[in-house]
VMD Tcl script that builds the backbone (N, CA, C; Angstrom):
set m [mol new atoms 249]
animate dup $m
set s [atomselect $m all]
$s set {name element resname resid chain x y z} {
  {N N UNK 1 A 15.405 -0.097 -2.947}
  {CA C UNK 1 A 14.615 0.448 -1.859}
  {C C UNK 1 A 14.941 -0.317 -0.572}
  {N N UNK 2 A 14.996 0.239 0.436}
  {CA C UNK 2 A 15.313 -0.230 1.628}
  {C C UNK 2 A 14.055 -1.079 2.086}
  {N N UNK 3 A 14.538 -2.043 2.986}
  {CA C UNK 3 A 13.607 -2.876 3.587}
  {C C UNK 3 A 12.753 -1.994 4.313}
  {N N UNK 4 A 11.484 -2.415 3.946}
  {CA C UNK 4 A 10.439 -1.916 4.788}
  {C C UNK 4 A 10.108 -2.653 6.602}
  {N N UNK 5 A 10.071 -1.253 7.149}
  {CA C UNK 5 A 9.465 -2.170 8.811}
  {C C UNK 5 A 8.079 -1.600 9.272}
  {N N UNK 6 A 8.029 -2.338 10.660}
  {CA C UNK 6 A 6.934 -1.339 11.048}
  {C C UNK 6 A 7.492 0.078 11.434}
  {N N UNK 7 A 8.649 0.565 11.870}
  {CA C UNK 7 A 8.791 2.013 12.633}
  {C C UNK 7 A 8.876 3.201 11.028}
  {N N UNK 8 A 9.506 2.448 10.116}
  {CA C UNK 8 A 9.767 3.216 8.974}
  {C C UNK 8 A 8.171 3.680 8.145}
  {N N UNK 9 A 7.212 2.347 8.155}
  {CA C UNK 9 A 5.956 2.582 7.449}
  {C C UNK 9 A 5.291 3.392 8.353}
  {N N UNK 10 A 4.972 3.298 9.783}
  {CA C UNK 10 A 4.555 4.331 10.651}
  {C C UNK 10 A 4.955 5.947 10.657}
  {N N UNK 11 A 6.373 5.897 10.080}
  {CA C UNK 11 A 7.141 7.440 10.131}
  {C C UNK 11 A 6.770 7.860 8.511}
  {N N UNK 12 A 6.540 7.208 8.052}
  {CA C UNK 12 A 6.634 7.743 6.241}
  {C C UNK 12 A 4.956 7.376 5.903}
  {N N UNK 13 A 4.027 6.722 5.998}
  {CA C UNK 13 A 2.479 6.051 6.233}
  {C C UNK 13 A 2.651 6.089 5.071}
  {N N UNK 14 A 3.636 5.151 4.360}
  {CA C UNK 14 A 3.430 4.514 2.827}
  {C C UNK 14 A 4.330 3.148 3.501}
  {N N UNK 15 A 3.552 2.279 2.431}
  {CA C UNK 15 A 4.355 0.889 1.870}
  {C C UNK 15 A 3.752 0.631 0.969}
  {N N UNK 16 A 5.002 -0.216 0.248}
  {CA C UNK 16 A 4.168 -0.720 -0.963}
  {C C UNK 16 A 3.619 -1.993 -0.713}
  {N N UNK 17 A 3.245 -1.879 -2.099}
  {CA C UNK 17 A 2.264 -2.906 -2.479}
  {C C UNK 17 A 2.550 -4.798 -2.575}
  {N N UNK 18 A 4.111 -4.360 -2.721}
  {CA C UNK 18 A 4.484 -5.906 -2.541}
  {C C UNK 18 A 5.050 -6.165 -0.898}
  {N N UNK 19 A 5.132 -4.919 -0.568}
  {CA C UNK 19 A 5.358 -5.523 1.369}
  {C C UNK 19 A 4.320 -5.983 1.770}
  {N N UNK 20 A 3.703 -5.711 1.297}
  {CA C UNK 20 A 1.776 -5.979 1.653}
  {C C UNK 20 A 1.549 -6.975 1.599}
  {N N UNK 21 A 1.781 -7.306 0.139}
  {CA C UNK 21 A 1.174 -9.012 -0.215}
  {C C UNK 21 A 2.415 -9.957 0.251}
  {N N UNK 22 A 3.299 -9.262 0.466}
  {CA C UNK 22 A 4.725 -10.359 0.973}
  {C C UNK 22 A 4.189 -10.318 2.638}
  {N N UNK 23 A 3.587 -9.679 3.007}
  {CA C UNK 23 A 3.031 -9.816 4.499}
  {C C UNK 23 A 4.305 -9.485 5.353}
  {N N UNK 24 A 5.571 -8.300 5.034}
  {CA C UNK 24 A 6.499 -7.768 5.744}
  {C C UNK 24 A 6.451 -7.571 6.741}
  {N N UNK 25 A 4.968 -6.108 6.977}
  {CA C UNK 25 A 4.932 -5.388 7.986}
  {C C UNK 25 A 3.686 -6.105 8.902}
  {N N UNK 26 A 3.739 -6.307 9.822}
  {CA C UNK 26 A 3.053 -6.198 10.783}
  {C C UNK 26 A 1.896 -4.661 11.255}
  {N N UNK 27 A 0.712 -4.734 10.059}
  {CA C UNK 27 A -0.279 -3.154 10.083}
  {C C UNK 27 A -1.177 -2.584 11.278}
  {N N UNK 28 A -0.671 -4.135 12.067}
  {CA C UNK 28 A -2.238 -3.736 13.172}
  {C C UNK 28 A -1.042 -3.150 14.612}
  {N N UNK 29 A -0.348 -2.895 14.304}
  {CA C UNK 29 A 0.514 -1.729 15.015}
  {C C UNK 29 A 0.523 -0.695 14.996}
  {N N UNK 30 A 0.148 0.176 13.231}
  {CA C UNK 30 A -0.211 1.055 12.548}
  {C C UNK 30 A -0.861 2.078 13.651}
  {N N UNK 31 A 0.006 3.552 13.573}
  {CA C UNK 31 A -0.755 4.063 14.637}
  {C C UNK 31 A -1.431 5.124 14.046}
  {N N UNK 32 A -1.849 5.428 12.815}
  {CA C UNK 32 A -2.814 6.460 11.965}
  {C C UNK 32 A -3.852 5.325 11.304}
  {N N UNK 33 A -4.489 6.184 11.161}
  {CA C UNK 33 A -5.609 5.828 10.445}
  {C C UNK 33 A -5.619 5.852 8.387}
  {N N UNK 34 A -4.783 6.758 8.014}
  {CA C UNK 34 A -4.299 6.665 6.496}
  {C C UNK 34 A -3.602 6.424 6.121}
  {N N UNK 35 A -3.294 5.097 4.799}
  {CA C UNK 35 A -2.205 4.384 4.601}
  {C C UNK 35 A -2.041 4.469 3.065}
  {N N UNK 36 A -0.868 4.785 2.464}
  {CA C UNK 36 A -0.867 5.157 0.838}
  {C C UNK 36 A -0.235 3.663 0.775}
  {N N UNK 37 A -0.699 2.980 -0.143}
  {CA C UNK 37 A 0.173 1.852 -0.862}
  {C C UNK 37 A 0.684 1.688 -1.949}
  {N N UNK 38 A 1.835 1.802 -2.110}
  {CA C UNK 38 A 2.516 2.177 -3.848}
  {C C UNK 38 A 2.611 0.939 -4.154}
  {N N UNK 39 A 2.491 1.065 -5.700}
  {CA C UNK 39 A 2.710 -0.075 -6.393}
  {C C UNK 39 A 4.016 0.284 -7.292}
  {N N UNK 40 A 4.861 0.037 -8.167}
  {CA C UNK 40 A 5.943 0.454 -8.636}
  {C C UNK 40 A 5.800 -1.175 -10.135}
  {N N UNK 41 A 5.262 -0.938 -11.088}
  {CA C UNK 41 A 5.355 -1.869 -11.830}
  {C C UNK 41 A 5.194 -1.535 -13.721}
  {N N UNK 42 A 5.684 -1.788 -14.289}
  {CA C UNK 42 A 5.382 -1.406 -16.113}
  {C C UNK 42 A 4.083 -2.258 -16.403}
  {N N UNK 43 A 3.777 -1.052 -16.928}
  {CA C UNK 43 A 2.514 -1.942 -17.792}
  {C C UNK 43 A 1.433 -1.502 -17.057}
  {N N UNK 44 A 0.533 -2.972 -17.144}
  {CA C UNK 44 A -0.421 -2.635 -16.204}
  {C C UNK 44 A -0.663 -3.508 -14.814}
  {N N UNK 45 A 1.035 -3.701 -14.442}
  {CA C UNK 45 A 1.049 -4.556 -13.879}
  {C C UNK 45 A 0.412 -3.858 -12.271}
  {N N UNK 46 A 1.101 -2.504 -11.956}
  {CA C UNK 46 A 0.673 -1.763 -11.280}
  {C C UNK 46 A -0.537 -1.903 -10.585}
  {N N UNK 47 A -1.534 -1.639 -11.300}
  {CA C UNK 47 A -2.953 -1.477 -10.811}
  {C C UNK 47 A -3.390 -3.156 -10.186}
  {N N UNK 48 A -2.756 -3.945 -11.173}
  {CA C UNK 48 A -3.173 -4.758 -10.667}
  {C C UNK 48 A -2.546 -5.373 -9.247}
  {N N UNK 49 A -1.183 -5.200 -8.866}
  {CA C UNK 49 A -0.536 -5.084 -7.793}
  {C C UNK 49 A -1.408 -4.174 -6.363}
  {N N UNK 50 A -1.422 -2.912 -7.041}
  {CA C UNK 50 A -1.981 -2.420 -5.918}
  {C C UNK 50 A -3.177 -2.837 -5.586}
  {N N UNK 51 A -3.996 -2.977 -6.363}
  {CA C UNK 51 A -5.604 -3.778 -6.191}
  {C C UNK 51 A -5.808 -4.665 -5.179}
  {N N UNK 52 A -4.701 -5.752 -5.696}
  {CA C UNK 52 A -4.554 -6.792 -4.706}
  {C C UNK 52 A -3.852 -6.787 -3.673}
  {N N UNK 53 A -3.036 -5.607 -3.074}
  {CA C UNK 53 A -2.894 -5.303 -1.903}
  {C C UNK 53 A -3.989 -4.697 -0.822}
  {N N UNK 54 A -4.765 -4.105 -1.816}
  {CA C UNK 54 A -6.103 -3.226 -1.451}
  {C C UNK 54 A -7.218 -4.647 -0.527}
  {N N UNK 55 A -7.296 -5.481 -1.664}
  {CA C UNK 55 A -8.171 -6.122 -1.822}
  {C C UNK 55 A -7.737 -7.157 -0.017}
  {N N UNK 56 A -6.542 -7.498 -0.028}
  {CA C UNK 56 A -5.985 -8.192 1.228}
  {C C UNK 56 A -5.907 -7.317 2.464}
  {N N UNK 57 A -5.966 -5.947 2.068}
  {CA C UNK 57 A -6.230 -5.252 3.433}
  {C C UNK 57 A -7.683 -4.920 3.685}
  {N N UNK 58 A -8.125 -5.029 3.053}
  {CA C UNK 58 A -9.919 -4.774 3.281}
  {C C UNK 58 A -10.254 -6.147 3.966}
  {N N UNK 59 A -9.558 -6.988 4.211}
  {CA C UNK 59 A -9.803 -8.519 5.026}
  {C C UNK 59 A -9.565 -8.017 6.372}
  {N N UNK 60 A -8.347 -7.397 6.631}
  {CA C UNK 60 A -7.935 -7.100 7.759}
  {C C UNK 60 A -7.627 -5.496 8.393}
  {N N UNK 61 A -9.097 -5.186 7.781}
  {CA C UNK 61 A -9.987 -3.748 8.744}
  {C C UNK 61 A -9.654 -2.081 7.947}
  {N N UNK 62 A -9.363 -2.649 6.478}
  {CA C UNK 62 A -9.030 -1.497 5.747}
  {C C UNK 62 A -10.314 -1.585 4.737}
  {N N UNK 63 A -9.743 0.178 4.507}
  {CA C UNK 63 A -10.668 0.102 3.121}
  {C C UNK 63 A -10.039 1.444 2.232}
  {N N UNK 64 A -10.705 0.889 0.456}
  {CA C UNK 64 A -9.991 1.448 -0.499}
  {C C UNK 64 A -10.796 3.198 -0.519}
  {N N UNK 65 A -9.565 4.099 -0.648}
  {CA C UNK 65 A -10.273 5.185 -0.131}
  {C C UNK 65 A -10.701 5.870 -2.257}
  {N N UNK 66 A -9.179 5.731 -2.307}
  {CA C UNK 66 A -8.933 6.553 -3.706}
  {C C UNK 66 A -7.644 5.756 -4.292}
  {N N UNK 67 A -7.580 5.776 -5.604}
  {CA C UNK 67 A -6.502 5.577 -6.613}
  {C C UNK 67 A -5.366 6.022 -7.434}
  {N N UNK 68 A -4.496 6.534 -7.301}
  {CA C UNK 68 A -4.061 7.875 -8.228}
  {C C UNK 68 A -2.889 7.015 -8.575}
  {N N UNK 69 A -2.655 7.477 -9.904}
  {CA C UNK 69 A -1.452 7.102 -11.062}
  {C C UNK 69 A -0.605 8.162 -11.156}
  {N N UNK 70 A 0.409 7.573 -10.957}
  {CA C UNK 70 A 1.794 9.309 -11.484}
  {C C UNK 70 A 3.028 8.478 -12.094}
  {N N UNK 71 A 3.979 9.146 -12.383}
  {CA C UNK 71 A 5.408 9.097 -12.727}
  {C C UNK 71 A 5.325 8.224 -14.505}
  {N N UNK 72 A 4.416 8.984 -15.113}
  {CA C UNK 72 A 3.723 8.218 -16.726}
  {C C UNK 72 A 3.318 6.687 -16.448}
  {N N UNK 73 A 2.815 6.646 -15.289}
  {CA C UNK 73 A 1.422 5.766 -15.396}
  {C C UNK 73 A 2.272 4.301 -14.804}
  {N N UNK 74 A 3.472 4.130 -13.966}
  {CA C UNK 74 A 4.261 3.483 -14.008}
  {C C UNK 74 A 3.834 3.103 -12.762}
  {N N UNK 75 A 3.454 4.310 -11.645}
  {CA C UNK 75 A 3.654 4.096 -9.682}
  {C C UNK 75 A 2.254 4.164 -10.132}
  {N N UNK 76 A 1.498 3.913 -9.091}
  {CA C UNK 76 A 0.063 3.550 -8.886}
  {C C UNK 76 A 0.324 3.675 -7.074}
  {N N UNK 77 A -0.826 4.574 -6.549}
  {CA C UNK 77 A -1.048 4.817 -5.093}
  {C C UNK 77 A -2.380 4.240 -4.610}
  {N N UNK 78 A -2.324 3.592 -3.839}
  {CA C UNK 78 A -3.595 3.490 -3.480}
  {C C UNK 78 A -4.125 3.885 -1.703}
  {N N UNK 79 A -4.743 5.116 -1.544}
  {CA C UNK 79 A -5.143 5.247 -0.355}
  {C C UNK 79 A -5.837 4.584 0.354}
  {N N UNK 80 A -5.463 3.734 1.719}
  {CA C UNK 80 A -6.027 3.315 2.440}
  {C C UNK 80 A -6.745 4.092 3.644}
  {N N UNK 81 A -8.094 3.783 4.754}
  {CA C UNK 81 A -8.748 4.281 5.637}
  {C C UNK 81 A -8.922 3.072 6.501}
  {N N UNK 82 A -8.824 2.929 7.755}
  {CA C UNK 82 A -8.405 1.841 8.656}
  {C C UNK 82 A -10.297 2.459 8.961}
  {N N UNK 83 A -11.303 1.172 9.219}
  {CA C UNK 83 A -12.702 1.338 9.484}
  {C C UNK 83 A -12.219 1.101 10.954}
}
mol reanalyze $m
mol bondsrecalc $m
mol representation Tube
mol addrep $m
């Protein structure tokens, strides 16, 4: 996967879950208000990835909207809402 930036997460309003906790993007640039955060992990490593991306953006003016699992339970999404 290509490096994530701010112009690419602004044009696509996904990043994942480890740009997040790797603190890549710079969010308070973010010019929407809805942010999907993928997680990409086996197991159940997923949920717990995205959680804790969830959980570090709700510090800094987000909040967890909804959860959804696809691709046999592997990607994990988590919708964000900027308060």
């Amino acid at each position: 996967m290509p490096r994530e930036t701010n112009e690419s997460v602004a044009h696509s309003r996904v990043i994942t879950a480890a740009a997040v906790l790797q603190q890549l993007v710079d969010l308070r640039a973010y010019p929407h208000r809805h942010l999907a955060v993928v997680a990409y992990a086996a197991g159940g490593d997923s949920i717990s990835q995205a959680l804790a991306a969830a959980d570090y953006l709700g510090h800094t003016g987000w909040e967890l909207v909804t959860v959804t699992q696809f691709g046999g339970g592997r990607t994990l999404q988590a919708i964000m809402r900027r308060r």
